[in-house]
N, CA, C and O atoms as a Tinker XYZ file with bonds, in Angstrom:
   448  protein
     1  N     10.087000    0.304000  -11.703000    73     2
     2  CA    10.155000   -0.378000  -12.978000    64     1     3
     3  C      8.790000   -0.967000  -13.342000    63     2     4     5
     4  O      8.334000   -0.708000  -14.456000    81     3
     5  N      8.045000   -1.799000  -12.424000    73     3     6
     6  CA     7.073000   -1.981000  -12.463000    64     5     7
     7  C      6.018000   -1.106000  -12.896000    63     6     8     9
     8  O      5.077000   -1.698000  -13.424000    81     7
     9  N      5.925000    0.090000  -12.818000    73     7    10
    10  CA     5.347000    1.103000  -12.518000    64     9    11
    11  C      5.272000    1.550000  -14.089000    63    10    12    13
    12  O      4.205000    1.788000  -14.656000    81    11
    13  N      6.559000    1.629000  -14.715000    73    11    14
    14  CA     6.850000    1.811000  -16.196000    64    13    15
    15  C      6.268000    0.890000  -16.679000    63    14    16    17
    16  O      5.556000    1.258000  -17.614000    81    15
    17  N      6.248000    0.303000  -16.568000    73    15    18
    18  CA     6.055000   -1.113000  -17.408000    64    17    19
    19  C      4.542000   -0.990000  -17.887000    63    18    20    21
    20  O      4.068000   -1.104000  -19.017000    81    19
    21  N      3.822000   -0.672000  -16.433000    73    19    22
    22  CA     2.343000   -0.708000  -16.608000    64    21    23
    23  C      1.898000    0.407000  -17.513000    63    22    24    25
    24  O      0.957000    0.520000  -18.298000    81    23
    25  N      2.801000    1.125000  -17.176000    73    23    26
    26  CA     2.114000    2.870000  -18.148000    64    25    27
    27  C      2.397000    2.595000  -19.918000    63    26    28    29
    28  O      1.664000    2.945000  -20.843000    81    27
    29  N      3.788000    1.810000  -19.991000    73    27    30
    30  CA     3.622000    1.890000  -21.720000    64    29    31
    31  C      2.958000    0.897000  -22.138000    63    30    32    33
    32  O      2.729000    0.786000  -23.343000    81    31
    33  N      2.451000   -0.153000  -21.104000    73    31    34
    34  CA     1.463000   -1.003000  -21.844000    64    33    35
    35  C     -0.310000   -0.329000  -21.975000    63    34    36    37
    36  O     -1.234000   -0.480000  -22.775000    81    35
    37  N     -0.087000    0.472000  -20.667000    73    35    38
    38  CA    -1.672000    0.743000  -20.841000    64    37    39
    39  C     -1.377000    1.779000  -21.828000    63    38    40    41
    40  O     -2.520000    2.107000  -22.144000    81    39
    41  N     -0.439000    2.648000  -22.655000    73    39    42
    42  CA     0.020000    3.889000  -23.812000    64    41    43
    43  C     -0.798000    2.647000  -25.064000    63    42    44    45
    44  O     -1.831000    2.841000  -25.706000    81    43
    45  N      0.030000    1.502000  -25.078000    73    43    46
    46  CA     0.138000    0.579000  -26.357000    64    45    47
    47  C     -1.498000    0.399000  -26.458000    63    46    48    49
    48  O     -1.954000    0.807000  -27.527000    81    47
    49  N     -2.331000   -0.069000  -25.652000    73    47    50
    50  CA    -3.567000   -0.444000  -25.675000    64    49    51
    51  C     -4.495000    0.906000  -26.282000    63    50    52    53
    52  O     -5.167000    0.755000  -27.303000    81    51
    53  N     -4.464000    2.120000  -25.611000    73    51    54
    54  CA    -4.972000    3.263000  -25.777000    64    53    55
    55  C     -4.780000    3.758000  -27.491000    63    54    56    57
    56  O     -5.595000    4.192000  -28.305000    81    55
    57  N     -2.915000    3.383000  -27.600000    73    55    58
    58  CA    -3.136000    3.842000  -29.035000    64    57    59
    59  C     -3.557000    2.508000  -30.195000    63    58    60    61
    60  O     -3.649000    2.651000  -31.414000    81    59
    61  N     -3.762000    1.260000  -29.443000    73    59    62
    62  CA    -3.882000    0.692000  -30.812000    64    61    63
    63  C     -5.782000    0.375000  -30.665000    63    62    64    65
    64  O     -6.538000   -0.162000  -31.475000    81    63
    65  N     -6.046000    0.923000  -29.395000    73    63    66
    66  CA    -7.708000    1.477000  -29.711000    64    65    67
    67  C     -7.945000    2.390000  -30.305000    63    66    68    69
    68  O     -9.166000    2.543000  -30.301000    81    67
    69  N     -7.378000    3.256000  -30.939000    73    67    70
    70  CA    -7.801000    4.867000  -31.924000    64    69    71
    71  C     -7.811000    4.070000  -33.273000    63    70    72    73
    72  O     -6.897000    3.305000  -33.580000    81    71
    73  N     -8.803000    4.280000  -33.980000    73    71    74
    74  CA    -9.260000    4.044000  -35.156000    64    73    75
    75  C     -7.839000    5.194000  -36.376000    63    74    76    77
    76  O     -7.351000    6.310000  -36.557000    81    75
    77  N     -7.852000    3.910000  -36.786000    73    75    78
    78  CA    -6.796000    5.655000  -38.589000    64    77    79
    79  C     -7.091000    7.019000  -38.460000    63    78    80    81
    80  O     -6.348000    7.993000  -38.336000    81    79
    81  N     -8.772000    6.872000  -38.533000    73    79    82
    82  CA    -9.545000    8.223000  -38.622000    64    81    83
    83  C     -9.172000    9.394000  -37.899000    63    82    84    85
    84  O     -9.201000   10.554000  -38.309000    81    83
    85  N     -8.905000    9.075000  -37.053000    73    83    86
    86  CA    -8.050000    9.774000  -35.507000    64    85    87
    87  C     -6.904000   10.584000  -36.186000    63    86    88    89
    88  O     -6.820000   11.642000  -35.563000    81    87
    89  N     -6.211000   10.558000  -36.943000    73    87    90
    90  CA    -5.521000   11.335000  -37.783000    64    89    91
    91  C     -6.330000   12.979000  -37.912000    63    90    92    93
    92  O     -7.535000   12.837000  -38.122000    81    91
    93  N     -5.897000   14.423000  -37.826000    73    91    94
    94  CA    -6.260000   15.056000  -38.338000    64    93    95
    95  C     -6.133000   15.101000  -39.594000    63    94    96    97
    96  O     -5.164000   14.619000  -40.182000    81    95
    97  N     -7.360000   15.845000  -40.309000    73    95    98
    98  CA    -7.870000   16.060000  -41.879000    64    97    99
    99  C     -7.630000   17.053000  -42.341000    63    98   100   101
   100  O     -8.164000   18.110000  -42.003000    81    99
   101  N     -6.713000   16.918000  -43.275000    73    99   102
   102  CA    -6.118000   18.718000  -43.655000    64   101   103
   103  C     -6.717000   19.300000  -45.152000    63   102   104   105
   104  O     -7.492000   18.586000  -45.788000    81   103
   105  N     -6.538000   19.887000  -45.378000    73   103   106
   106  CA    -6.897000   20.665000  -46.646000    64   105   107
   107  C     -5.759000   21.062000  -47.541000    63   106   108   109
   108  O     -4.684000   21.117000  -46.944000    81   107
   109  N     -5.728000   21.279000  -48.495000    73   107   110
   110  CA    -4.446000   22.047000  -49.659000    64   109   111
   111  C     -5.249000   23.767000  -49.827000    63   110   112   113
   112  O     -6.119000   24.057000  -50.649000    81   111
   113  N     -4.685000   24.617000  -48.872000    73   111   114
   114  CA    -5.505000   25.875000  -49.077000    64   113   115
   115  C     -5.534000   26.636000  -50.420000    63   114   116   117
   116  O     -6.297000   27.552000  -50.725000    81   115
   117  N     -4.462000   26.025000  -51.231000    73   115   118
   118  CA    -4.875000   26.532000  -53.147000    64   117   119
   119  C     -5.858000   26.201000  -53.459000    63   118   120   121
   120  O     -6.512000   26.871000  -54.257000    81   119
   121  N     -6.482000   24.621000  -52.747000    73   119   122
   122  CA    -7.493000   24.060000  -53.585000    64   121   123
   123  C     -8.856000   24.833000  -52.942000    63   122   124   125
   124  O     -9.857000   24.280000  -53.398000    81   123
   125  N     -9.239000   26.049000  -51.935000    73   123   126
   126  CA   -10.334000   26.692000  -51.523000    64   125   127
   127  C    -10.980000   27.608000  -52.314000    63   126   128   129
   128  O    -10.707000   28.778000  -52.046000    81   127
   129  N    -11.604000   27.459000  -53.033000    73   127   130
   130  CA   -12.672000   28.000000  -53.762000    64   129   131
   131  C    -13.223000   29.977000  -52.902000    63   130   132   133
   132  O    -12.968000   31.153000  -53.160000    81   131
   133  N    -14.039000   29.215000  -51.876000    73   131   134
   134  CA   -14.655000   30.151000  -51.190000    64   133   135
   135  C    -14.450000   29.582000  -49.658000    63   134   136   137
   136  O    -14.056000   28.456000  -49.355000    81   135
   137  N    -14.846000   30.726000  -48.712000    73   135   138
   138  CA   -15.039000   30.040000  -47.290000    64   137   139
   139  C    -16.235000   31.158000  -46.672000    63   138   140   141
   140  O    -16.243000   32.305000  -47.120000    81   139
   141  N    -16.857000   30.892000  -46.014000    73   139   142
   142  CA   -18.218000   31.749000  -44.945000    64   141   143
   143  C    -18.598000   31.090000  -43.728000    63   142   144   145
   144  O    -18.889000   29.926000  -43.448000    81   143
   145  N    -18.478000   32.603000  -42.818000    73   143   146
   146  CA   -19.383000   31.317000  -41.644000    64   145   147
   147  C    -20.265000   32.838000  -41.719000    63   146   148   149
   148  O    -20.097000   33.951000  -42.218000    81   147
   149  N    -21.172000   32.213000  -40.993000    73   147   150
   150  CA   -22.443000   32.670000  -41.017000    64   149   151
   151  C    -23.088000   33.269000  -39.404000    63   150   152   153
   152  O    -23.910000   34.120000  -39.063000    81   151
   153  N    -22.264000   32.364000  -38.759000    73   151   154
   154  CA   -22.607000   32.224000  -37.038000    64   153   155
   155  C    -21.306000   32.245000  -36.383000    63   154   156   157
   156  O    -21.452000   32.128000  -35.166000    81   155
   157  N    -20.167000   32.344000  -36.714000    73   155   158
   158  CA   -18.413000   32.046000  -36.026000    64   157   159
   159  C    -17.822000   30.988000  -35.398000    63   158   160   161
   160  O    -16.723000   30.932000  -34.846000    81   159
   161  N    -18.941000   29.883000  -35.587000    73   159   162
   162  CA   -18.606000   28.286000  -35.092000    64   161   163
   163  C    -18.418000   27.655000  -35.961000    63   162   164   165
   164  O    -17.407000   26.955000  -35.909000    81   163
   165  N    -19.074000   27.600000  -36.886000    73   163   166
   166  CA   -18.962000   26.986000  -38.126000    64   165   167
   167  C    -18.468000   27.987000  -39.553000    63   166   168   169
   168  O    -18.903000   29.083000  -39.904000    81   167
   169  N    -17.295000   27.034000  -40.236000    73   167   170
   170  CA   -16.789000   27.425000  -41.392000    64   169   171
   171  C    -17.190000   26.548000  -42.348000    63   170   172   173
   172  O    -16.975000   25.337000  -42.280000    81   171
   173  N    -17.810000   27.137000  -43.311000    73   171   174
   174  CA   -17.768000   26.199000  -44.947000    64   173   175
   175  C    -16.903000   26.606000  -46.055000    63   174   176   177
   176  O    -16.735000   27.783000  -46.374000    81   175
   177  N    -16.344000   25.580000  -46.647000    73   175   178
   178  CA   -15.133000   25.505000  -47.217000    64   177   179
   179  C    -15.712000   24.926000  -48.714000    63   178   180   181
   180  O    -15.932000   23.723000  -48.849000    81   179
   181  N    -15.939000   25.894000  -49.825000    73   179   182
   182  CA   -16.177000   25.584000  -51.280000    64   181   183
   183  C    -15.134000   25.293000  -51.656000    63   182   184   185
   184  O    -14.376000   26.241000  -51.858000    81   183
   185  N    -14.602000   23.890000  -51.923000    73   183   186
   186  CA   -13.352000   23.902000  -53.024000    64   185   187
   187  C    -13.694000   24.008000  -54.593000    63   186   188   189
   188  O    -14.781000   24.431000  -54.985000    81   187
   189  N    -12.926000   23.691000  -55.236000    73   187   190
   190  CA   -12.798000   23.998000  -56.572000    64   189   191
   191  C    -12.909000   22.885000  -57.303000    63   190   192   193
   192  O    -12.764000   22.844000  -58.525000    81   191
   193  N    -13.230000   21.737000  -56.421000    73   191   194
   194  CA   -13.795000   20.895000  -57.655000    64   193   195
   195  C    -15.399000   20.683000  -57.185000    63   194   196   197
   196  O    -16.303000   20.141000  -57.821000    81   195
   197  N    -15.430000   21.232000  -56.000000    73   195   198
   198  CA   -17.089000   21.273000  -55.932000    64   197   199
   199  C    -17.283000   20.859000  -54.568000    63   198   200   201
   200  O    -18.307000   21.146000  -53.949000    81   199
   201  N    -16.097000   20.030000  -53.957000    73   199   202
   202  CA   -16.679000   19.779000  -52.970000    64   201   203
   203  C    -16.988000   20.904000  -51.809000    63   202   204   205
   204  O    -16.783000   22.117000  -51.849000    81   203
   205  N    -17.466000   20.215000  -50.916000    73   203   206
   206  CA   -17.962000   21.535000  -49.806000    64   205   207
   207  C    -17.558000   20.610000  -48.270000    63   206   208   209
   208  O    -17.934000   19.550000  -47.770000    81   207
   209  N    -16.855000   21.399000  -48.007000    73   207   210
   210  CA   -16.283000   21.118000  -46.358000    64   209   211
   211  C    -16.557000   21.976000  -44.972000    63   210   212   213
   212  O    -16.200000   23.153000  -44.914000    81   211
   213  N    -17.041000   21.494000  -44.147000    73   211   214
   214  CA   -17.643000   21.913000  -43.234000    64   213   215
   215  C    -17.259000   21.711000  -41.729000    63   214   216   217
   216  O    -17.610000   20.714000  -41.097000    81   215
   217  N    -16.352000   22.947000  -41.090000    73   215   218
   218  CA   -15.428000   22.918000  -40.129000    64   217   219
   219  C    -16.236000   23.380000  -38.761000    63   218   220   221
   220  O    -16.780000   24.475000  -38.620000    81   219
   221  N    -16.210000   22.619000  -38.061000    73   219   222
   222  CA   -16.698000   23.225000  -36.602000    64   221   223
   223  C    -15.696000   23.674000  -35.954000    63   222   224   225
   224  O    -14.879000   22.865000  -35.512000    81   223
   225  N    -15.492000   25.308000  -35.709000    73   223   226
   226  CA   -14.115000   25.869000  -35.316000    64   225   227
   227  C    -14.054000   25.530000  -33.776000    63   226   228   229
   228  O    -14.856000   25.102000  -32.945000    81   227
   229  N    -12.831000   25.889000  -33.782000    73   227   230
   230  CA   -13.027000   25.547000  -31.793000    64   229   231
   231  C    -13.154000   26.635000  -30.984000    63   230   232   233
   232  O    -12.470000   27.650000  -31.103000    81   231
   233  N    -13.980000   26.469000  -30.186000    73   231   234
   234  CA   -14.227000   28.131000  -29.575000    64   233   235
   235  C    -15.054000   28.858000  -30.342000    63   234   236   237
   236  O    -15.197000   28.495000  -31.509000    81   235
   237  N    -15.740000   29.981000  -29.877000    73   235   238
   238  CA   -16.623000   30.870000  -30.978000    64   237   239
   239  C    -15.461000   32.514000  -31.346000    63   238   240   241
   240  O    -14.809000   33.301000  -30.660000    81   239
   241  N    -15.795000   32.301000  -32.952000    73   239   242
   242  CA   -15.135000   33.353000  -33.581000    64   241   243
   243  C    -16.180000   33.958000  -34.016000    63   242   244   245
   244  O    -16.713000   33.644000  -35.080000    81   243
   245  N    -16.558000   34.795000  -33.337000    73   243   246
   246  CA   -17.733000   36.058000  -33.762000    64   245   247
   247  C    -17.249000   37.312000  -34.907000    63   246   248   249
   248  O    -17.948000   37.863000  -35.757000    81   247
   249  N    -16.125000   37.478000  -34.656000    73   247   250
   250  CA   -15.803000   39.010000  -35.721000    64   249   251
   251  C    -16.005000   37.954000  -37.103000    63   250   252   253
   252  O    -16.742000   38.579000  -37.865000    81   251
   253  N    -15.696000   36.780000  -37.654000    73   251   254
   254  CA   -15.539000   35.872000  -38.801000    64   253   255
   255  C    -16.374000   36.556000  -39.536000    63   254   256   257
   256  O    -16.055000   37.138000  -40.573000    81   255
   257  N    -17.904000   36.519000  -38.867000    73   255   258
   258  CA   -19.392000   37.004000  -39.472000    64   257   259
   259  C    -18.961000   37.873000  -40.438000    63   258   260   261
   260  O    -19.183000   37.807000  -41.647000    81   259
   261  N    -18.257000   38.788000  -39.761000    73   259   262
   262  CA   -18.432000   40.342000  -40.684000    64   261   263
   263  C    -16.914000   41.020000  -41.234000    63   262   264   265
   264  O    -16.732000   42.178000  -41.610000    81   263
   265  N    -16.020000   40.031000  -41.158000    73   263   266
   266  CA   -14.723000   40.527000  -42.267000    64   265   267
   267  C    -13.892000   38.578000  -42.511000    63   266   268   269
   268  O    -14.011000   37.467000  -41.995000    81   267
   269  N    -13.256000   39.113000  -43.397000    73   267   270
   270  CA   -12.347000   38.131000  -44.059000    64   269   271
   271  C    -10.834000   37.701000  -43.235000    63   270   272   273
   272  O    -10.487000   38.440000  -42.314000    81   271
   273  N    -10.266000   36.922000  -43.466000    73   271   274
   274  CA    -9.649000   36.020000  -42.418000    64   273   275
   275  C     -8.283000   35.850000  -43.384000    63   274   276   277
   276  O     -8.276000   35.730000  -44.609000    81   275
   277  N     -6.766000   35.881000  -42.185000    73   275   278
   278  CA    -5.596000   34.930000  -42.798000    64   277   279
   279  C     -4.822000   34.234000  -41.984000    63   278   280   281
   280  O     -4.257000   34.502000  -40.923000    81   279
   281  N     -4.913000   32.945000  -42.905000    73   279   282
   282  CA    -4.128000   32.010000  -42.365000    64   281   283
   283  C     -2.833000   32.457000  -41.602000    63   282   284   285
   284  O     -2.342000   33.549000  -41.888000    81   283
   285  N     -2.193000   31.576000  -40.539000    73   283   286
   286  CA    -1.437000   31.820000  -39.908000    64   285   287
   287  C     -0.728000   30.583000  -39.869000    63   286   288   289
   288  O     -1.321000   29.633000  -39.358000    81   287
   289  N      0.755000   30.357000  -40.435000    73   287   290
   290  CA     1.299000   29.272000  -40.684000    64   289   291
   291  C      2.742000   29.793000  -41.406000    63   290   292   293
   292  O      2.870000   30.948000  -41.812000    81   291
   293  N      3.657000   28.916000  -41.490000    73   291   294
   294  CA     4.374000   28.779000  -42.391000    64   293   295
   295  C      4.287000   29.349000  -43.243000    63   294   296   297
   296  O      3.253000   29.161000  -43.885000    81   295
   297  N      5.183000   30.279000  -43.730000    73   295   298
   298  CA     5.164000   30.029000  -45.416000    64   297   299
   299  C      5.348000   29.053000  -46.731000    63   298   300   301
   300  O      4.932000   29.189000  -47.881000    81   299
   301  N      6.242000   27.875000  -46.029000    73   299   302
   302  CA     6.315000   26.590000  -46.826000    64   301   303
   303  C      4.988000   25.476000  -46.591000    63   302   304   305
   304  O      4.799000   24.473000  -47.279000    81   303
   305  N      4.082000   25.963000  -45.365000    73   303   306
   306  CA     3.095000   24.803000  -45.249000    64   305   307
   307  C      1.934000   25.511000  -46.202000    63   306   308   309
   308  O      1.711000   26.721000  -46.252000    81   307
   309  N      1.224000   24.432000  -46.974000    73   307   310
   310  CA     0.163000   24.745000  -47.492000    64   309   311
   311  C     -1.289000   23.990000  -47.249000    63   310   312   313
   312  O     -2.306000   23.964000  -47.942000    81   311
   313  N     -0.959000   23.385000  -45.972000    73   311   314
   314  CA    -2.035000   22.408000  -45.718000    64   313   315
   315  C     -2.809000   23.173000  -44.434000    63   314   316   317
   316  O     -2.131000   23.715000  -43.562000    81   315
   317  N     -4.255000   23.177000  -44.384000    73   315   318
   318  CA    -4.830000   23.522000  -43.103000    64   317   319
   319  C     -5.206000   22.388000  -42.754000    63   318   320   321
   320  O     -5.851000   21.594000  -43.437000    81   319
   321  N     -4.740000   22.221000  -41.435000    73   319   322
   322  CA    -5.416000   21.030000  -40.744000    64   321   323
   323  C     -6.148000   21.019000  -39.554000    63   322   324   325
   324  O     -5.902000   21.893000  -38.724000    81   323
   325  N     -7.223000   19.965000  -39.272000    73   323   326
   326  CA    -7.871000   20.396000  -38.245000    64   325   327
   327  C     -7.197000   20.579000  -36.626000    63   326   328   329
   328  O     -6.084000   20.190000  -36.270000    81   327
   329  N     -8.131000   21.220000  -35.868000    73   327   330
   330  CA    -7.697000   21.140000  -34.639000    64   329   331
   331  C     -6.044000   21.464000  -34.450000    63   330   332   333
   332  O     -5.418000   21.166000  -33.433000    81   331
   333  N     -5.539000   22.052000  -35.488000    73   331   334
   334  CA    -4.127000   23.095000  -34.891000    64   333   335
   335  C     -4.038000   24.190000  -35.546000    63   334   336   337
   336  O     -3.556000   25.230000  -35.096000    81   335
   337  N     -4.628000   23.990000  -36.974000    73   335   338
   338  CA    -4.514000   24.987000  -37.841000    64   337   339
   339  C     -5.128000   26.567000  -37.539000    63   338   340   341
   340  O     -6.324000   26.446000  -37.275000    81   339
   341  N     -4.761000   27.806000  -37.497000    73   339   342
   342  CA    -5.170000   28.892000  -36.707000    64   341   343
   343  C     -5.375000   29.817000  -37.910000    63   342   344   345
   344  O     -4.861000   29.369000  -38.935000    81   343
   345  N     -6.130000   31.254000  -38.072000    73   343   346
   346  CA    -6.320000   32.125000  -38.817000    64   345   347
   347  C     -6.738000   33.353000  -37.937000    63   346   348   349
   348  O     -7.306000   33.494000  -36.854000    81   347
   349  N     -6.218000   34.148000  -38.858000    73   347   350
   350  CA    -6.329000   36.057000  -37.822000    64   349   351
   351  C     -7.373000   36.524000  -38.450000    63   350   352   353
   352  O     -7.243000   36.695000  -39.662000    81   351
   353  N     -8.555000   36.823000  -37.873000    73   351   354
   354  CA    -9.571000   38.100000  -38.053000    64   353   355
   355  C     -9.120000   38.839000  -38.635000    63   354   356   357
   356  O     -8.200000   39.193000  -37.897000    81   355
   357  N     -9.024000   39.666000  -39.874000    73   355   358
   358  CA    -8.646000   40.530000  -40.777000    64   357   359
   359  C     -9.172000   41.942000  -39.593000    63   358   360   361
   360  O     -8.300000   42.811000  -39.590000    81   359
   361  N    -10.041000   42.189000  -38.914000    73   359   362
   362  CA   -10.649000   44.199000  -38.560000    64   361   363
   363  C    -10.240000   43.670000  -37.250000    63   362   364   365
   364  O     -9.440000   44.373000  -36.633000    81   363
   365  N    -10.690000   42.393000  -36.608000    73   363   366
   366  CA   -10.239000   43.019000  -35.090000    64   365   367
   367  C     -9.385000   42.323000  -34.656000    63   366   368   369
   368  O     -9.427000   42.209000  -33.431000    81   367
   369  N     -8.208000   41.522000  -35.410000    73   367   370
   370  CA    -7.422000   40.512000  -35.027000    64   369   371
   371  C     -7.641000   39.178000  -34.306000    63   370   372   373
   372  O     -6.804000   38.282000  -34.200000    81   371
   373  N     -8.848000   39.178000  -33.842000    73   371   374
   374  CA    -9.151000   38.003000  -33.693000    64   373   375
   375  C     -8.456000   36.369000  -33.827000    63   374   376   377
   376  O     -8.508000   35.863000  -34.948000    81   375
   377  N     -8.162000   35.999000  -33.308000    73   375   378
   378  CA    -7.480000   34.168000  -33.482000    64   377   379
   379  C     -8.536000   33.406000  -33.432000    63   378   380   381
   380  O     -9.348000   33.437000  -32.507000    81   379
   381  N     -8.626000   32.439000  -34.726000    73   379   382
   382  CA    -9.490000   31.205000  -34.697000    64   381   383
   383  C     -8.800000   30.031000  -34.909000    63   382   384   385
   384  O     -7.653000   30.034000  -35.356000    81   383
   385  N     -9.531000   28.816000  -34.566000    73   383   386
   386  CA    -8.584000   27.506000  -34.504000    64   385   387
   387  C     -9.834000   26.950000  -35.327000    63   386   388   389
   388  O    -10.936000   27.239000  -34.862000    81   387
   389  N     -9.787000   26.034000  -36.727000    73   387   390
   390  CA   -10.218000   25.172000  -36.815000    64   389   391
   391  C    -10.644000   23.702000  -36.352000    63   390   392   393
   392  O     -9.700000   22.976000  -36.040000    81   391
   393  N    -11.646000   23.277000  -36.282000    73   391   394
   394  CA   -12.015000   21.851000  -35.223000    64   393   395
   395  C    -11.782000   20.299000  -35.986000    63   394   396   397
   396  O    -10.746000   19.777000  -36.400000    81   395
   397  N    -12.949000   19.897000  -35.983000    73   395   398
   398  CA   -12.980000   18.828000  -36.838000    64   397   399
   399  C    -13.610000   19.208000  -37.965000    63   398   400   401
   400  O    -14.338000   20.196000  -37.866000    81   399
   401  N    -13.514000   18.651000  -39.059000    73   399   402
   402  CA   -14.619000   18.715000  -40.357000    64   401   403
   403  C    -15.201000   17.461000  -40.185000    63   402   404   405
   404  O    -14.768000   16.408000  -39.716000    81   403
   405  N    -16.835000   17.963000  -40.909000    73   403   406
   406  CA   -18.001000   16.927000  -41.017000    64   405   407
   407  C    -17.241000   16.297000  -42.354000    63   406   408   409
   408  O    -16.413000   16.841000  -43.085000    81   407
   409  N    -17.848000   14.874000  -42.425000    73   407   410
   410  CA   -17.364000   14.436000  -44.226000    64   409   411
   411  C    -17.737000   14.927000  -45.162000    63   410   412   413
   412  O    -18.891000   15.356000  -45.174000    81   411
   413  N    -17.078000   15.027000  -46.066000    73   411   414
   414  CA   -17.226000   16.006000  -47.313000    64   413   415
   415  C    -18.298000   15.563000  -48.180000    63   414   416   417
   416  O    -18.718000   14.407000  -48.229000    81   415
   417  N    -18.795000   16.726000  -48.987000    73   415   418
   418  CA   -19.822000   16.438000  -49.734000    64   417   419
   419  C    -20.094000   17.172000  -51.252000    63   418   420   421
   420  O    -19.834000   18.374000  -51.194000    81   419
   421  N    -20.423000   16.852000  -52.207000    73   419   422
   422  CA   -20.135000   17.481000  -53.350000    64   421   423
   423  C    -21.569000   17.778000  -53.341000    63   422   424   425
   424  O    -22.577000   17.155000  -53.007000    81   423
   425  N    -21.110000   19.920000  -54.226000    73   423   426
   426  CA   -22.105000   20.717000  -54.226000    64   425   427
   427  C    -22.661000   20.372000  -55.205000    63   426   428   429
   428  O    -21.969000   20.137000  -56.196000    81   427
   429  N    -23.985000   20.232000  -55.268000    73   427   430
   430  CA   -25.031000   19.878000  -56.739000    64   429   431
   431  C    -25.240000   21.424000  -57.155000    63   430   432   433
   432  O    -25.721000   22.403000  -56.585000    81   431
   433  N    -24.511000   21.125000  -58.723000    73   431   434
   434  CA   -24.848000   22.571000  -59.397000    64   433   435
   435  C    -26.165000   22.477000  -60.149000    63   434   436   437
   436  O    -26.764000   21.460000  -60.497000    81   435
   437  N    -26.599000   24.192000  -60.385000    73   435   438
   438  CA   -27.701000   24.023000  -61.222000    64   437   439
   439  C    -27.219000   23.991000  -62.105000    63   438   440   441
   440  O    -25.999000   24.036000  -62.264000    81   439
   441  N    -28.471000   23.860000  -63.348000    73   439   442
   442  CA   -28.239000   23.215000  -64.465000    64   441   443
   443  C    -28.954000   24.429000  -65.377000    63   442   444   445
   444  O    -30.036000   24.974000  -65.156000    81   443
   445  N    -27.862000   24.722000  -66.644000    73   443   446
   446  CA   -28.391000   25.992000  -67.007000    64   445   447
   447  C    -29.187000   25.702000  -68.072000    63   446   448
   448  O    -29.810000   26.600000  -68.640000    81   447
């Protein structure tokens, strides 16, 4: 009993040290504009009102470079979220997991 006791207090301490932020950060995948990685670690995410999101995937997805990608989820979910959310390599089937995203940042357009 003792033994319990100690474990859900040291649980209580652990979780009321995690900051909100600690939450994964999801996306609305209607709202994706464009996406590219360039290198298979990193994904950038153009939405459609401009902003630009920037995913460090987990693990390296090398085929990404050179074909297009689909989500793997639900059909009723429309949210990608980090660190569970997965997508298939379109040519060699490939599985990627999204990581964390850097904070978002709005793309400066040119000016015609």
């Amino acid at each position: 009993m003792k033994y319990l006791l100690t474990t859900l207090a040291f649980a209580g301490l652990v979780s009321a040290a995690l900051p909100a932020s600690a939450e994964n950060k999801c996306i609305k995948i209607r709202d994706i504009d464009s996406s590219q990685s360039k290198d298979g670690r990193i994904m950038v995410f153009r939405m459609k009102d401009g902003t630009v999101l920037v995913n460090h995937l987990q693990g390296f997805c090398p085929d990404l470079k050179y074909t297009g990608f689909a989500w793997q989820m639900p059909s009723s979910d429309t949210n990608a979220c980090e660190r569970q959310s997965t997508f298939r390599v379109l040519q060699s089937g490939q599985t990627c997991t999204l990581g964390a995203f850097d904070p978002p940042r709005m793309e400066k357009h040119a000016e015609k």
